[in-house]
C-alpha positions in Angstrom: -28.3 45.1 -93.1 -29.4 48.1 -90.9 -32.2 46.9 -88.3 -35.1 48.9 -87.5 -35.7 50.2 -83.7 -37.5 46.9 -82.5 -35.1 44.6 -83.8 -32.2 46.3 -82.2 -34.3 46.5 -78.9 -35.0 42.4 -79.4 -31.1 41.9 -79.8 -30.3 44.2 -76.7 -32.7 41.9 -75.2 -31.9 38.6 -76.2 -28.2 39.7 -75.3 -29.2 41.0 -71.8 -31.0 37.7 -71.3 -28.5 35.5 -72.2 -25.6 37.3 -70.0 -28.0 37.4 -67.2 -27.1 33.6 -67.2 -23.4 33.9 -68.5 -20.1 33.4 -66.4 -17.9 34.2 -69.4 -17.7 36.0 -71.8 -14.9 36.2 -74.5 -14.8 38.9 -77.6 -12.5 38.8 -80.5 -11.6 40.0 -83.8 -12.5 38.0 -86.5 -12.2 40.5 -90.0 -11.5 38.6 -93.1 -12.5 35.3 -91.7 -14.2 33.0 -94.7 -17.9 32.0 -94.0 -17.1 28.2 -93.9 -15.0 28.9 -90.7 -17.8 31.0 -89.1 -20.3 28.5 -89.9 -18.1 25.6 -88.4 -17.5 27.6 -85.1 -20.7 28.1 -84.7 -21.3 24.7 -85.0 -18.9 24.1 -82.1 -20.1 26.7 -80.4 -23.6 25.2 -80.4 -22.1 22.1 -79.1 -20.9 23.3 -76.2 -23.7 25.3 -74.9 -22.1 28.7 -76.2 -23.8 31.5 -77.4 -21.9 32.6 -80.2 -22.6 36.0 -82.5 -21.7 39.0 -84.4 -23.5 41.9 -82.5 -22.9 45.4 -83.6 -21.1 47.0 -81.0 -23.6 49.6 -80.1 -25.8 47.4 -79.0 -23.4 44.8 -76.9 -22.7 47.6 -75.2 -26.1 48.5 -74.6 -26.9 44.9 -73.4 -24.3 44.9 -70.8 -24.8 48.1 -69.1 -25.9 47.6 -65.5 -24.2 43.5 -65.8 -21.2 42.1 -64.5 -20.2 42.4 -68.0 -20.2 46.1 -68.7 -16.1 46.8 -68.5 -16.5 44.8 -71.6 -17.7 47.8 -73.0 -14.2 49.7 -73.8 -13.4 47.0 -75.7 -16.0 46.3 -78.1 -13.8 48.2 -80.8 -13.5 46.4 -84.4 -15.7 44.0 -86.0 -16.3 41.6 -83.3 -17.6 38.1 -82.5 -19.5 37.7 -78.8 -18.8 34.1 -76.9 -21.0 33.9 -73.6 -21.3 30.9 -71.8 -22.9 29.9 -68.4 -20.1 27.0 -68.4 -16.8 28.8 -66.9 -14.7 27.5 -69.9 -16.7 26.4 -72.3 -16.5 30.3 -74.1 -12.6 30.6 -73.8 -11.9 26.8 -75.2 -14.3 27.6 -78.2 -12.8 31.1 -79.0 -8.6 29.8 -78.7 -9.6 27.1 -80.6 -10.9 29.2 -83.1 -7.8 31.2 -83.3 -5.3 28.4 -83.1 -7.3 27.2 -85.9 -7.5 30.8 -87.8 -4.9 33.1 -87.7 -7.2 35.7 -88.2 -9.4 36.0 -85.1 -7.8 37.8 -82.3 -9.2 37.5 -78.8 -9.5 40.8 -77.3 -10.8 41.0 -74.2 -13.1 38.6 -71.7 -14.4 38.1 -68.1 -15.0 35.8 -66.0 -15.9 35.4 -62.1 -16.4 40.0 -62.5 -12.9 39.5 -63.5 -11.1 41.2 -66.9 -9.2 38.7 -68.8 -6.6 39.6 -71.3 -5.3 37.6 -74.0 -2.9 35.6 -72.0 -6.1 35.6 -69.4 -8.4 34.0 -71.7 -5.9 31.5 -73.3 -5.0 30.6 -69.5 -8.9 30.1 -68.8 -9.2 27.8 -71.8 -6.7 25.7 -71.2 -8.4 24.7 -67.8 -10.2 20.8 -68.4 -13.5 21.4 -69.0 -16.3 19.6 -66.9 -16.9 16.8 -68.9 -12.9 15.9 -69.0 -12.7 16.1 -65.3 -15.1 13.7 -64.6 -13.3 11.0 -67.4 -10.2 11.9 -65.3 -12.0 10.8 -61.9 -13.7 8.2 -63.5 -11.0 6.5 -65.0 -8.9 6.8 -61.1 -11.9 5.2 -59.8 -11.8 2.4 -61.9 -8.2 1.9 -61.1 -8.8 2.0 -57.1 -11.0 -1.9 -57.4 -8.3 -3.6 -59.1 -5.4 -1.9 -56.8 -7.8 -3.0 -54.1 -8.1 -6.2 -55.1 -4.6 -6.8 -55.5 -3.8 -5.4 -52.1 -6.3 -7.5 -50.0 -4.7 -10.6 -52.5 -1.0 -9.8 -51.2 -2.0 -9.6 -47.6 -3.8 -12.8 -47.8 -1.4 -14.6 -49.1 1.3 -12.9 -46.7 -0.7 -14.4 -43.8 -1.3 -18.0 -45.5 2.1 -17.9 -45.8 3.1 -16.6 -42.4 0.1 -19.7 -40.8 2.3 -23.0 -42.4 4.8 -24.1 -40.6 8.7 -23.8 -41.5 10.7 -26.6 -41.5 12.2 -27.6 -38.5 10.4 -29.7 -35.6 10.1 -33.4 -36.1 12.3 -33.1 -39.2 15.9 -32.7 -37.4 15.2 -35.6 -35.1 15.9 -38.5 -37.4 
């Protein structure tokens, strides 16, 4: 569907917008990939806070001119799907799930921190814990530390109950 002059300026915009916010972003391949896949990781994608679309390339490119984002630009080659994400992860997890999940979608290209990430630098990027999963991980060491705690101060009490009786010996030997 061809858009007229102001729609393409509202996408520009609405693109500019949301990487004006974004610390990732993550572009990838995605020809003959069925419409129930694109509709389920979009789904994800919405999840996790990620803005997730099919932009013609002209007009990414326009959107990320004068942004941290604009060496994106030589690679927004092919028919292309756009992850942005103000989470540092949350773009690369949904996009190498995707194409662990579909052979299909290639990741291209992506940045992060005004870095370029490659393939290898995206799937590295996802496989970092996300957020959420690193405060389960402390949570779940905090709940351990009480009952180690516990069975610390129990040890040393008992230690010194122990060491406070008397041994045998005294009165005992004298009969």
């Amino acid at each position: 569907m061809s858009l007229n002059l102001q729609n393409k300026k509202a996408v520009v915009a609405e693109v500019s917008e949301t990487l004006s916010t974004a610390q990732t972003v993550v572009i990838a391949q995605y020809a003959g990939v069925t419409v129930e896949s694109m509709t389920a990781i979009r789904a994800q994608a919405r999840k996790a806070n990620v803005y997730l679309h099919v932009v013609k390339n002209t007009l990414a490119r326009k959107a990320t001119e004068g942004t941290k984002f604009a060496p994106l630009a030589d690679q927004m080659v092919g028919q292309l799907i756009y992850a942005v994400s103000a989470d540092p992860i949350a773009a690369a997890k949904i996009i190498s799930d995707f194409t662990k999940a579909n052979d299909k979608v290639k990741i291209v290209a992506g940045m992060y921190n005004e870095q370029m990430l490659d393939v290898a630098g995206v799937k590295q990027l996802a496989s970092i814990p996300s957020r959420d999963e690193l405060l389960a991980m402390v949570m779940g060491v905090m709940q351990q530390i009480p009952a180690s705690f516990v069975r610390c101060v129990a040890a040393i009490q008992a230690k010194k109950a122990e060491a406070a009786m008397p041994r045998g010996g005294g009165m005992d030997g004298m009969y």
